[in-house]
C-alpha positions in Angstrom: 32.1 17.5 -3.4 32.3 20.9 -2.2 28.9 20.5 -0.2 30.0 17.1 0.9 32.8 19.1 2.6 30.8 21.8 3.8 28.8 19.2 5.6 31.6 17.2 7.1 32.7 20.7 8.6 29.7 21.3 9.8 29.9 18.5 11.9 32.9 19.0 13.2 32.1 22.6 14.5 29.5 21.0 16.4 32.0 18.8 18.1 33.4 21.2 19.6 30.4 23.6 20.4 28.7 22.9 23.8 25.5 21.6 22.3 23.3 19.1 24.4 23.7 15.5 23.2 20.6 13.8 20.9 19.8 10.6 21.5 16.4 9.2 19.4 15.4 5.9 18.6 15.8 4.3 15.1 13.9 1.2 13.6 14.1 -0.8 10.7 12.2 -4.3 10.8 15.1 -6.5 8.8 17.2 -8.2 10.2 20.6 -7.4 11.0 21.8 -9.4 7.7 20.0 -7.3 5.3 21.5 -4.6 3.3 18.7 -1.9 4.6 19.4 -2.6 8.3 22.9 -3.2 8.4 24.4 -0.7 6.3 21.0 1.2 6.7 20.5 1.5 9.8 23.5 -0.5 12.3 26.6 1.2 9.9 24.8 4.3 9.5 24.1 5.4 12.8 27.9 4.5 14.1 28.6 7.3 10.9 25.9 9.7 12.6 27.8 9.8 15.7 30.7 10.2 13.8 30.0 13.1 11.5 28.5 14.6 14.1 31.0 14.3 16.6 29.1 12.5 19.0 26.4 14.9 19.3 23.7 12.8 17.4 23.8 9.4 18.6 20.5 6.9 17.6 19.5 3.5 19.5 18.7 1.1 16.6 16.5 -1.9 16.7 16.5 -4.2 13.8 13.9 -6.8 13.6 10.3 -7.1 14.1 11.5 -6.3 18.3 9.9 -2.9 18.3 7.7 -2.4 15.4 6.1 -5.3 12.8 6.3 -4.3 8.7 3.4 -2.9 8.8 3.0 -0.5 11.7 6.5 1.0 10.8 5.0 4.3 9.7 2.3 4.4 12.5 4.8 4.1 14.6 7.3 7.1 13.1 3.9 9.4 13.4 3.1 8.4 17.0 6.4 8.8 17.9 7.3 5.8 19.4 10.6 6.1 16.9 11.7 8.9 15.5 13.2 7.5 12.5 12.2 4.5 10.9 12.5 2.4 7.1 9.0 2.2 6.2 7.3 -0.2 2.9 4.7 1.4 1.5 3.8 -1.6 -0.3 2.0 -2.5 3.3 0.3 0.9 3.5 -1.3 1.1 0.0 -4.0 3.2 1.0 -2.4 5.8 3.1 0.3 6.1 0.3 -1.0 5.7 -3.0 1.5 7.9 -5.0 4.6 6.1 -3.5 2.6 3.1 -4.5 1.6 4.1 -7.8 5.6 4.5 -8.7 6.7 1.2 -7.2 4.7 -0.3 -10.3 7.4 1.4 -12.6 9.5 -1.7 -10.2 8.9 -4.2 -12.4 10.0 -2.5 -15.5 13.8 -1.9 -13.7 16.3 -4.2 -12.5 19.3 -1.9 -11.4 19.3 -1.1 -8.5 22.6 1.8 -8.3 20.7 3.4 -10.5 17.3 3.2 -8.7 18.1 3.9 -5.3 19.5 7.6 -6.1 16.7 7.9 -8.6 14.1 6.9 -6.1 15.9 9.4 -3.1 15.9 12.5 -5.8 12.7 11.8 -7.1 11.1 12.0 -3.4 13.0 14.9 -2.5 11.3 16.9 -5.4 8.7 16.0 -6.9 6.1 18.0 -5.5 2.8 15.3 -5.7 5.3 12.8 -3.8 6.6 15.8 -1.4 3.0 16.1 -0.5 2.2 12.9 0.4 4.8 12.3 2.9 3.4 15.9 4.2 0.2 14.6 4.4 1.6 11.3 6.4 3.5 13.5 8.6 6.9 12.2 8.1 10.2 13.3 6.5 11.6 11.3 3.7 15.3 11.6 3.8 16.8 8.8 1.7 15.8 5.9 -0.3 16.8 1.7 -0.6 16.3 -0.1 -3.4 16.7 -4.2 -3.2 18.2 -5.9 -6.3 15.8 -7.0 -8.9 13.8 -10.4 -7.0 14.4 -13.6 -8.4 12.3 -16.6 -8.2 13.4 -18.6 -5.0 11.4 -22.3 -4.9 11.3 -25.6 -3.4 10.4 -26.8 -6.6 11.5 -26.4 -10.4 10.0 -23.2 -11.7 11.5 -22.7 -14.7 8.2 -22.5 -17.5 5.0 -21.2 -17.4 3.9 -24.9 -17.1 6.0 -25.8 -14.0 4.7 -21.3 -12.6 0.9 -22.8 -13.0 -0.9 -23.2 -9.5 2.5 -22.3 -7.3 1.8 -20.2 -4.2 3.9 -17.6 -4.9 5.3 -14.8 -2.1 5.2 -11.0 -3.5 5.1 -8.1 -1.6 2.1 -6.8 -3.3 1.9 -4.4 -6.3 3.0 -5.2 -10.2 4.7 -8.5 -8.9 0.9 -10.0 -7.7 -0.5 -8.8 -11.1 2.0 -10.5 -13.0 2.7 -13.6 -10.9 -1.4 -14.3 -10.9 -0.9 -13.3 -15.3 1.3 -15.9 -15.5 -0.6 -18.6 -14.0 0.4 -18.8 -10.2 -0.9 -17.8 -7.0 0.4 -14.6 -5.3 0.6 -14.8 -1.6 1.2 -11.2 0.1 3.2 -11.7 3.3 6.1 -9.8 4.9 9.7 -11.1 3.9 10.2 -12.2 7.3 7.8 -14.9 7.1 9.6 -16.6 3.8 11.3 -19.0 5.8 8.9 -20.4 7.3 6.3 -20.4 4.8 9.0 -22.6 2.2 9.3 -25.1 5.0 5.5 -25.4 6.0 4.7 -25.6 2.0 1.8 -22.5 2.6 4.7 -21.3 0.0 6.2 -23.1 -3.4 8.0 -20.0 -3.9 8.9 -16.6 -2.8 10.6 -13.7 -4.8 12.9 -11.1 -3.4 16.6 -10.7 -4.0 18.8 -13.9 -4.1 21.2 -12.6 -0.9 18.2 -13.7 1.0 19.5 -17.3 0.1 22.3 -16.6 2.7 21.0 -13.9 4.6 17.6 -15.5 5.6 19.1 -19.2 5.4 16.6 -19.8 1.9 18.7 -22.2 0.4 17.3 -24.6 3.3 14.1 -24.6 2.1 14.5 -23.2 -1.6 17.0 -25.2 -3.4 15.7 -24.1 -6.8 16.4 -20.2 -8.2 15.5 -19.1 -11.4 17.1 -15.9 -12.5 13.9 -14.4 -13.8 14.0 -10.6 -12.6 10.8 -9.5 -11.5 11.4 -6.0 -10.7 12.9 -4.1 -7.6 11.4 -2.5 -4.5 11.9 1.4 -3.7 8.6 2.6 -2.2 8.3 4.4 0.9 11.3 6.1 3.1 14.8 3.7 4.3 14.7 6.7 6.8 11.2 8.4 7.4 11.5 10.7 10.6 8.6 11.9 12.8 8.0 15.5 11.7 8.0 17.0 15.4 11.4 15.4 15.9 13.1 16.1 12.8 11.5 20.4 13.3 13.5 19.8 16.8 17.0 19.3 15.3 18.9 22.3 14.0 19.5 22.8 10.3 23.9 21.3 11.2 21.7 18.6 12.7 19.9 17.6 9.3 22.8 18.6 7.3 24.4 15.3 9.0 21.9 13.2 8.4 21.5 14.4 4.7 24.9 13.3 4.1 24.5 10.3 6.4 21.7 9.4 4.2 23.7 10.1 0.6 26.4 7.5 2.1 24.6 5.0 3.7 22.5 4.5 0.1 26.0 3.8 -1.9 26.6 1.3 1.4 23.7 -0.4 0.6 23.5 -0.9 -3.3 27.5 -2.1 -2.4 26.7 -4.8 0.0 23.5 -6.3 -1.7 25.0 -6.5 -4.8 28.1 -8.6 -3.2 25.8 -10.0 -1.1 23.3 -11.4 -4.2 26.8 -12.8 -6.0 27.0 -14.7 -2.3 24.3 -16.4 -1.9 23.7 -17.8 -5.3 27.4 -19.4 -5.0 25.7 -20.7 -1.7 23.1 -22.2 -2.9 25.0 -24.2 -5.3 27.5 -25.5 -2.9 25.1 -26.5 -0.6 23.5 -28.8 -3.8 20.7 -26.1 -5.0 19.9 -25.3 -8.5 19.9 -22.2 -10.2 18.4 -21.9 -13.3 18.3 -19.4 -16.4 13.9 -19.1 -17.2 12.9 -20.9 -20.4 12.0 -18.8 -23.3 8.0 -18.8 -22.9 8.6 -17.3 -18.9 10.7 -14.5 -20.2 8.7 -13.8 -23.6 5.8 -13.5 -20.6 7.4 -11.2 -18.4 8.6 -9.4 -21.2 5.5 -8.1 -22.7 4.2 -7.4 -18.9 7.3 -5.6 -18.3 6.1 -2.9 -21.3 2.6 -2.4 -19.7 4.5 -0.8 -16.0 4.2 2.7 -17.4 0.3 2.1 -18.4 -0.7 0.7 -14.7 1.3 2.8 -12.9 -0.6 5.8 -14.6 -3.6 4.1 -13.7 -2.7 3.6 -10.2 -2.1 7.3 -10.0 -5.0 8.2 -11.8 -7.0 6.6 -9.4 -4.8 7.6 -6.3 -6.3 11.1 -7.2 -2.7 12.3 -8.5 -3.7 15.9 -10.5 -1.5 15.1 -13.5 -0.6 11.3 -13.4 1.1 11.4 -17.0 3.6 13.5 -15.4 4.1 12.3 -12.2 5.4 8.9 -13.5 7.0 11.1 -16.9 8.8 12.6 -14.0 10.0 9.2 -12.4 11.0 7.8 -16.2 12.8 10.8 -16.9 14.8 10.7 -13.3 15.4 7.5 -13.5 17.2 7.8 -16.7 19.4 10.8 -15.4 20.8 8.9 -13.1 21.5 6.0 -15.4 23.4 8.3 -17.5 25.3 9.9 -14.8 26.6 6.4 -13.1 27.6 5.3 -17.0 30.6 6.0 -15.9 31.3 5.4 -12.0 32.7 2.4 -10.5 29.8 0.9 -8.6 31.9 0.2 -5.7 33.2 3.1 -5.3 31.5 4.6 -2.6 33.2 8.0 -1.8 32.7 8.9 -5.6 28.7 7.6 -5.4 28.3 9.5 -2.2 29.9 12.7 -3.7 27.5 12.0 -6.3 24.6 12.1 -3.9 25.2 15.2 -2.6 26.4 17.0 -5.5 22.7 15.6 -7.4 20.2 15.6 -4.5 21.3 17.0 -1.6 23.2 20.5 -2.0 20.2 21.3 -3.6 17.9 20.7 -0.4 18.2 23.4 2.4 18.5 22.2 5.6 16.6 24.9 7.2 13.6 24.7 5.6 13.4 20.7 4.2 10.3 19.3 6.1 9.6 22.2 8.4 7.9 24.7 5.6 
């Protein structure tokens, strides 16, 4: 807490220094709705201004306006943003480390726990510290969805009923599984769900059940089946360009450091009340949600145990020196955290911020994180 302070006070001496206003351009490509853009990105640059008394002040777009999924990072490194929530599911190749991690996804479900995990983990581990070095941009802050649910226009409830459905992942453990168990994984951006349900080029789709409301899925999905198939953390919920971020003074980053520590609690808070809302949704608009059948879970349980195997294998071949450790490392992280929120509220979100900072970031210098 006493960093947190330190932090706030920092911003307020810049208020009332004579320093030039910053304006820069942030992107994230959900909409408005979602959890990552609207407490990400929308909420968190109103708090920017306002921690650094006006003297940081971002232009968000939100939406595929500005940048599509997949040219996020590109478009952090070419500048044409200078902070940006970037996938890395839809870069595999540029980052295979970050990638090799989000197979751990499927093994988890929590996502309070995940998203301060995640942030620590790729503030400090030095294999995943490298790679964003390497993809010249600053990771400052991670998101973490709730675990996905199945989300169909038909019953999917069995491994009978899974067989030959066209399913939506975002790539990774989720497309091994899904093709494991029988169906067909489709690998398309979130923001073409919709319309894939209501052409039928989709039976299904997972990804968290606030997308029922959020992306109007209940239209065209009036079946859910509770069946978590992991969680998505990879890649930065704010990567900044590497020139820009060098530009800003160390008061400047120390803002967005604690920016970033609240804006994560923001998030974990609203998609959690936000997966509670849609499901009751759904079922008052006539949908059906379903708890899986015995032979689904049994099957997703025994996949679930093999995360730890892959993702070392994924490592392995990413080129990772040591990959026992590097996902050791993410295990043991991962477990820290669920240990140290045992006890919080997980809506209180002045005591998970303090948290943040108190964990992660009084232990990152501003002066020197990303510029050395």
């Amino acid at each position: 807490m006493k960093k947190l302070l330190t932090y706030t006070a920092l911003a307020g001496l810049m208020a009332g220094s004579a320093v030039a206003e910053t304006n820069f351009i942030a992107n994230s490509f959900y909409d408005g709705a979602v959890p990552m853009s609207g407490e990400g990105y929308i909420r968190w640059a109103e708090l920017v201004e306002e921690l650094s008394g006006g003297e940081l002040v971002p232009e968000v777009f939100t939406g595929t306006v500005l940048l599509a999924p997949r040219a996020s990072m590109q478009g952090i490194q070419d500048n044409v943003v200078q902070v940006a929530h970037h996938a890395a599911v839809y870069t595999p190749s540029d980052l295979p480390v970050s990638n090799a991690v989000q197979d751990l996804g499927f093994a988890y479900s929590d996502p309070l726990t995940a998203i301060f995990a995640v942030a620590e983990f790729s503030m400090t581990n030095e294999a995943q510290l490298q790679e964003w070095k390497d993809s010249k941009l600053v990771y400052l802050g991670a998101y973490a969805t709730p675990a996905y649910v199945l989300m169909c226009s038909s019953p999917v409830r069995n491994l009978e009923e899974m067989a030959g459905k066209r399913i939506r992942t975002a790539g990774s453990a989720v497309s091994v599984w899904v093709e494991d168990a029988g169906g067909i994984p489709v690998n398309v951006p979130s923001s073409e769900m919709y319309t894939g349900l209501e052409r039928g080029t989709l039976d299904c789709a997972t990804n968290a059940a606030s997308d029922l409301l959020d992306r109007s899925l209940l239209e065209v999905a009036e079946h859910t089946t509770l069946l978590s198939t992991g969680m998505y953390w990879s890649g930065p919920q704010w990567g900044y360009n590497v020139d820009f971020w060098a530009s800003l003074t160390p008061e400047d980053r120390a803002v967005l450091m604690e920016a970033s520590a609240r804006s994560m609690a923001r998030i974990v808070i609203a998609y959690n009340a936000k997966v509670d809302a849609g499901l009751a949704a759904s079922i008052a608009a006539g949908g059906n949600v379903y708890e899986p059948e015995q032979d689904l879970v049994e099957h997703v349980t025994t996949f679930r145990a093999k995360a730890a195997e892959g993702a070392i294998e994924k490592a392995e071949a990413a080129g990772v020196a040591d990959p026992e450790a590097l996902i050791g490392d993410f295990q043991d992280t991962m477990q820290k955290w669920a240990d140290l929120l045992a006890e919080i509220e997980p809506t209180d979100e002045d005591a998970l911020t303090a948290l943040a900072m108190e964990e992660i970031y009084s232990k990152i210098d501003p002066a020197t994180y990303g510029v050395e």
